[in-house]
N, CA, C and O atoms as a GROMACS GRO file, in nm:
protein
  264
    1UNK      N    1   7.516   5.766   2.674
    1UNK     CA    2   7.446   5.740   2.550
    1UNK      C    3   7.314   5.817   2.553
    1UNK      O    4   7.249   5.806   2.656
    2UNK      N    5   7.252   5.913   2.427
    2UNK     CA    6   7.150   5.933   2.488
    2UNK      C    7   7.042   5.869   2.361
    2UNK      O    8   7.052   5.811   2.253
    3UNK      N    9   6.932   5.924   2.453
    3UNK     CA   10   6.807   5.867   2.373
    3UNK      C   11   6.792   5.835   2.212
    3UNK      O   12   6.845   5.922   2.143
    4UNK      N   13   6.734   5.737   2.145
    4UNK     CA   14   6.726   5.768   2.008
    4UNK      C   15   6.626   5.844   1.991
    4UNK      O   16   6.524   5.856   2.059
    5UNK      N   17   6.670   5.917   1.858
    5UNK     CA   18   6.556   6.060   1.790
    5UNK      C   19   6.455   5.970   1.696
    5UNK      O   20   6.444   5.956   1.574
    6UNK      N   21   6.402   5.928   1.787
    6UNK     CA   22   6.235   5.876   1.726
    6UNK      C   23   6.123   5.968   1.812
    6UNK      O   24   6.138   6.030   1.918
    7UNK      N   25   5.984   5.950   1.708
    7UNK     CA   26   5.890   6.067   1.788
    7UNK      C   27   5.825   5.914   1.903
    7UNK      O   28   5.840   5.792   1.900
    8UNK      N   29   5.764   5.998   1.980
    8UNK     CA   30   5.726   5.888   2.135
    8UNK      C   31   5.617   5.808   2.051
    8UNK      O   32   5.626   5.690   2.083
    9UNK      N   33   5.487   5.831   1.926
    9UNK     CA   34   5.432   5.721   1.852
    9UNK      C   35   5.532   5.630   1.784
    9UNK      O   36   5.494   5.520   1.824
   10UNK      N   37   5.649   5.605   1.697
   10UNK     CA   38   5.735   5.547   1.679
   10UNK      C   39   5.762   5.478   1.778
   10UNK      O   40   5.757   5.356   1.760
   11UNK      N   41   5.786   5.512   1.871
   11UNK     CA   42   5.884   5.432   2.000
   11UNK      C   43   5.732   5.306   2.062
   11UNK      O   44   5.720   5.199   2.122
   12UNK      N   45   5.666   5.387   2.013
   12UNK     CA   46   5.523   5.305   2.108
   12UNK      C   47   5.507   5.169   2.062
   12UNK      O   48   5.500   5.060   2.119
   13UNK      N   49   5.502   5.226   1.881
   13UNK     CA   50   5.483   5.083   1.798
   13UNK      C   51   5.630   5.026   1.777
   13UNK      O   52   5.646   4.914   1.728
   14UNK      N   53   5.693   5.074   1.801
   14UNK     CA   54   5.832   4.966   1.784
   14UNK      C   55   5.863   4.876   1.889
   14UNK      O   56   5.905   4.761   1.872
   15UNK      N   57   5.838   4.937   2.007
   15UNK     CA   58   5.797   4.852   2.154
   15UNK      C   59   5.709   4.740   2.183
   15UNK      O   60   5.721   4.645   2.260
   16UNK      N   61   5.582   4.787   2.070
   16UNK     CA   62   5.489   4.681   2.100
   16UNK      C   63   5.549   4.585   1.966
   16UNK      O   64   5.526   4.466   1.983
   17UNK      N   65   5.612   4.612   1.854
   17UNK     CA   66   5.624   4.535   1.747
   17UNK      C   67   5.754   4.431   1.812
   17UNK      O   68   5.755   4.308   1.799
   18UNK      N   69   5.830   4.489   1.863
   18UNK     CA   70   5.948   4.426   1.934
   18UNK      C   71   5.919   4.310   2.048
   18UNK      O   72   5.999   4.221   2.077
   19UNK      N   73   5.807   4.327   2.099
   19UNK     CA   74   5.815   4.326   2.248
   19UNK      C   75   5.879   4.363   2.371
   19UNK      O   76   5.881   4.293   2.472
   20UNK      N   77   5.914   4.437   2.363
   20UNK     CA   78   6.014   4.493   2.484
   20UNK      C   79   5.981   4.636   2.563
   20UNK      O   80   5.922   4.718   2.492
   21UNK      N   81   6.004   4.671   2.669
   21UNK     CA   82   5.946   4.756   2.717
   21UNK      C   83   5.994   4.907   2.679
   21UNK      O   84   6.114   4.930   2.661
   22UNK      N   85   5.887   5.016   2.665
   22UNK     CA   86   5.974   5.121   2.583
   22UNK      C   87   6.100   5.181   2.629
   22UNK      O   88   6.190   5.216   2.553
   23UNK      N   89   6.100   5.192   2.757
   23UNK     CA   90   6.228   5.245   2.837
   23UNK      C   91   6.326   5.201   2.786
   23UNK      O   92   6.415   5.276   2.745
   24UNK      N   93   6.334   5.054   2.776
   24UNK     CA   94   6.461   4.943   2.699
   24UNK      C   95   6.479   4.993   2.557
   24UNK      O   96   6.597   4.999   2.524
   25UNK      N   97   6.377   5.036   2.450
   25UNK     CA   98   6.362   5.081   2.359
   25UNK      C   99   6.476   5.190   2.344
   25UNK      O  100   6.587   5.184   2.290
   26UNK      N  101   6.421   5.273   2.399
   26UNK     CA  102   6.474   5.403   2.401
   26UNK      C  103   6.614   5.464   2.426
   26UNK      O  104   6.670   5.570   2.400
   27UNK      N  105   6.650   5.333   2.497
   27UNK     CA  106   6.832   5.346   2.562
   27UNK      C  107   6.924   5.260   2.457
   27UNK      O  108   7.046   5.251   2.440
   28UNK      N  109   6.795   5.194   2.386
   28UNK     CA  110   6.885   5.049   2.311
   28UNK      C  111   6.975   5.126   2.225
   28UNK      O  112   6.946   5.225   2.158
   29UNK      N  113   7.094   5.064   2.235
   29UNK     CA  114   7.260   5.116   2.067
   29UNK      C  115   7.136   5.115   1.949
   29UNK      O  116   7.034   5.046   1.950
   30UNK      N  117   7.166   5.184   1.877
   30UNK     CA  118   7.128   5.196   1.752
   30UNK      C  119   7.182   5.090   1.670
   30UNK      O  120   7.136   5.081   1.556
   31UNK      N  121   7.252   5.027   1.698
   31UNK     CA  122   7.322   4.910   1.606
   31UNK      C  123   7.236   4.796   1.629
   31UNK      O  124   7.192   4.756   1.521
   32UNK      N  125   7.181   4.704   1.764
   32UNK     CA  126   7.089   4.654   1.819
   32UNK      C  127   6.983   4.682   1.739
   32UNK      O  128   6.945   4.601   1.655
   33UNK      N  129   6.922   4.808   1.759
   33UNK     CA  130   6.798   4.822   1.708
   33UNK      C  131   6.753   4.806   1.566
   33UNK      O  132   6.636   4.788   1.531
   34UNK      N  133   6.860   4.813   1.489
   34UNK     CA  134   6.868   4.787   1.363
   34UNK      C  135   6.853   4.670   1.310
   34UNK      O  136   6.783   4.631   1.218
   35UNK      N  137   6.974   4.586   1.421
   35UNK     CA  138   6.918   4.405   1.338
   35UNK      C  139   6.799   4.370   1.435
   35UNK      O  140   6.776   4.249   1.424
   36UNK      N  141   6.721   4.426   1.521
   36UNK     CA  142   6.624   4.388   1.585
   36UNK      C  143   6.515   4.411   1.453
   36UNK      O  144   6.424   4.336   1.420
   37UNK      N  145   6.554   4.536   1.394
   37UNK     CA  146   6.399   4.582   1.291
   37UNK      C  147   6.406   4.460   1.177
   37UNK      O  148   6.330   4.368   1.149
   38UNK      N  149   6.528   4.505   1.128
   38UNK     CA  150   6.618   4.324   1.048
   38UNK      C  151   6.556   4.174   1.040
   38UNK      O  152   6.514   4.102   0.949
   39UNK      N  153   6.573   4.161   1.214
   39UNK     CA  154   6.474   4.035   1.218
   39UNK      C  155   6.345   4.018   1.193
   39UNK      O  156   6.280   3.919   1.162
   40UNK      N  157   6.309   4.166   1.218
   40UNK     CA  158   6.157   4.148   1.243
   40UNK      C  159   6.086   4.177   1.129
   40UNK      O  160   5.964   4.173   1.145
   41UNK      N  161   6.142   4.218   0.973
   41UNK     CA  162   6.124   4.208   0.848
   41UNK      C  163   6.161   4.071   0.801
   41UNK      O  164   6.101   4.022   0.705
   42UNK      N  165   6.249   4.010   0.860
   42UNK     CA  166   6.243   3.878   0.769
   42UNK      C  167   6.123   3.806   0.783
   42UNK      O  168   6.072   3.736   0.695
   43UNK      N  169   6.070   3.829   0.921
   43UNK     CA  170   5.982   3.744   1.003
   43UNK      C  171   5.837   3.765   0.929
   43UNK      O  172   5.746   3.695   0.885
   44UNK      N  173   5.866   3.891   0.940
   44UNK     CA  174   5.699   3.919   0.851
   44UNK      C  175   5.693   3.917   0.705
   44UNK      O  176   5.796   3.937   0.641
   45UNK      N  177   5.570   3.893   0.641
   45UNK     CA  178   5.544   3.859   0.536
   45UNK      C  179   5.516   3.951   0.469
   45UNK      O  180   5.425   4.020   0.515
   46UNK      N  181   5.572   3.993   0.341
   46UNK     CA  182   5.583   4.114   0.234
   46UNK      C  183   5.438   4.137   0.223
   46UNK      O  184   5.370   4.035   0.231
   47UNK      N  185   5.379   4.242   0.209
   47UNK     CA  186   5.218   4.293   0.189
   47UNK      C  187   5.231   4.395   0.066
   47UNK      O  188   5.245   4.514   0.094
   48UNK      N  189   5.228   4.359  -0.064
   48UNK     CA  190   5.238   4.464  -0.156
   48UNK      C  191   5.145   4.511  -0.197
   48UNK      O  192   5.130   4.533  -0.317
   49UNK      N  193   5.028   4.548  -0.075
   49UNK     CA  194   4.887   4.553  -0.119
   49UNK      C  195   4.872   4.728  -0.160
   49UNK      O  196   4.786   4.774  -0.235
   50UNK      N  197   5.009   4.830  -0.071
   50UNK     CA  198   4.996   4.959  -0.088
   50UNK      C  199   5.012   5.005  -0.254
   50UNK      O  200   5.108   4.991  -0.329
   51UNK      N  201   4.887   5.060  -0.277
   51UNK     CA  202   4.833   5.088  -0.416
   51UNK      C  203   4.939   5.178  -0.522
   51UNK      O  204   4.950   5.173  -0.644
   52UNK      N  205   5.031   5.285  -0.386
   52UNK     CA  206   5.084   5.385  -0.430
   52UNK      C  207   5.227   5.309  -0.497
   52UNK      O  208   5.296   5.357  -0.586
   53UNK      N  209   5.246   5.194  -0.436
   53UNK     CA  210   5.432   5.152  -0.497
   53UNK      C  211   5.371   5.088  -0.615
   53UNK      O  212   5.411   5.134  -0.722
   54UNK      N  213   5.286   4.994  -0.623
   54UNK     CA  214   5.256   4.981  -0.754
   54UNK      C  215   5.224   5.052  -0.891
   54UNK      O  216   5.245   5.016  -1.007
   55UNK      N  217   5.176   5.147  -0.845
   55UNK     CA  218   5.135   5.276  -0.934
   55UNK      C  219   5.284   5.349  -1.006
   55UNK      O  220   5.295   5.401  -1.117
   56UNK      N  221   5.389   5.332  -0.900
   56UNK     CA  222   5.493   5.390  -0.925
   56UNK      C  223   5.526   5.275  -1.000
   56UNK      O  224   5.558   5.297  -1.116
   57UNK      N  225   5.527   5.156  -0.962
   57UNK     CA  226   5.686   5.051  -1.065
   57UNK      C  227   5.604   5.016  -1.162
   57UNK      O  228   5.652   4.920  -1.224
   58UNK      N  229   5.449   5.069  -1.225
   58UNK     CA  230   5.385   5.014  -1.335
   58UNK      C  231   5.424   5.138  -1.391
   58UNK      O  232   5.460   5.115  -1.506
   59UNK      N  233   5.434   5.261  -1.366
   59UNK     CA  234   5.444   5.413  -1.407
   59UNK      C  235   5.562   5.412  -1.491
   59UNK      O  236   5.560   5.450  -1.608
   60UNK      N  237   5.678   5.365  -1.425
   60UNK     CA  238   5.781   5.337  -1.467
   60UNK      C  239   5.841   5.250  -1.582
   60UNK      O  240   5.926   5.282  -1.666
   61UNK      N  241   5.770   5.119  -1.564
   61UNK     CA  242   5.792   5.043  -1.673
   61UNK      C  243   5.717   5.044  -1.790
   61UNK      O  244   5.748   4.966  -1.881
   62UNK      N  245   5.623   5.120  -1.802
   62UNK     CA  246   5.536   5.155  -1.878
   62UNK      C  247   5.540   5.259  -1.986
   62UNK      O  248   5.471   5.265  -2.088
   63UNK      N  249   5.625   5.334  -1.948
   63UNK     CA  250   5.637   5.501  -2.005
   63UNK      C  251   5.758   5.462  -2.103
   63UNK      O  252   5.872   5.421  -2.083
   64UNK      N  253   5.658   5.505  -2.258
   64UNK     CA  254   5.739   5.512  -2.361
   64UNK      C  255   5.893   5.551  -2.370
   64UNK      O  256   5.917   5.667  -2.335
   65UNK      N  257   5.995   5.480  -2.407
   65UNK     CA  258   6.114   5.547  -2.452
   65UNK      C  259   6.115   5.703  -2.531
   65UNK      O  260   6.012   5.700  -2.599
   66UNK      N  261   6.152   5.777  -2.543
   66UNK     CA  262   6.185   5.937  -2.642
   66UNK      C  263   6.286   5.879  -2.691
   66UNK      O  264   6.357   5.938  -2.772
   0.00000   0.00000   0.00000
């Protein structure tokens, strides 16, 4: 199996967001790592504070029909 294609900052904060050590990180199935990220979005609490998605879904609903 080889490594997943994440850059080594990715792997750093996914290690520390996970808890697990990066080595373990790095070897983990990609299937694993997926419902690991999975859990760890349910867990945390939505922050829709980034200015730019709002800008977009007000942009959107906003703009006259032609």
């Amino acid at each position: 199996m080889r490594p997943l294609p994440i850059s080594a900052e990715t792997a750093i904060k996914l290690a520390e967001q996970l808890n697990i050590p990066i080595e373990n990180l790095m070897h983990m199935p990609q299937h694993i790592l997926l419902q690991k990220l999975a859990e760890l979005a349910k867990n945390e609490p939505v922050n829709n504070s980034d200015p730019n998605i709002n800008k977009e879904t007000q942009a959107s609903t906003t703009e006259p029909k032609k």
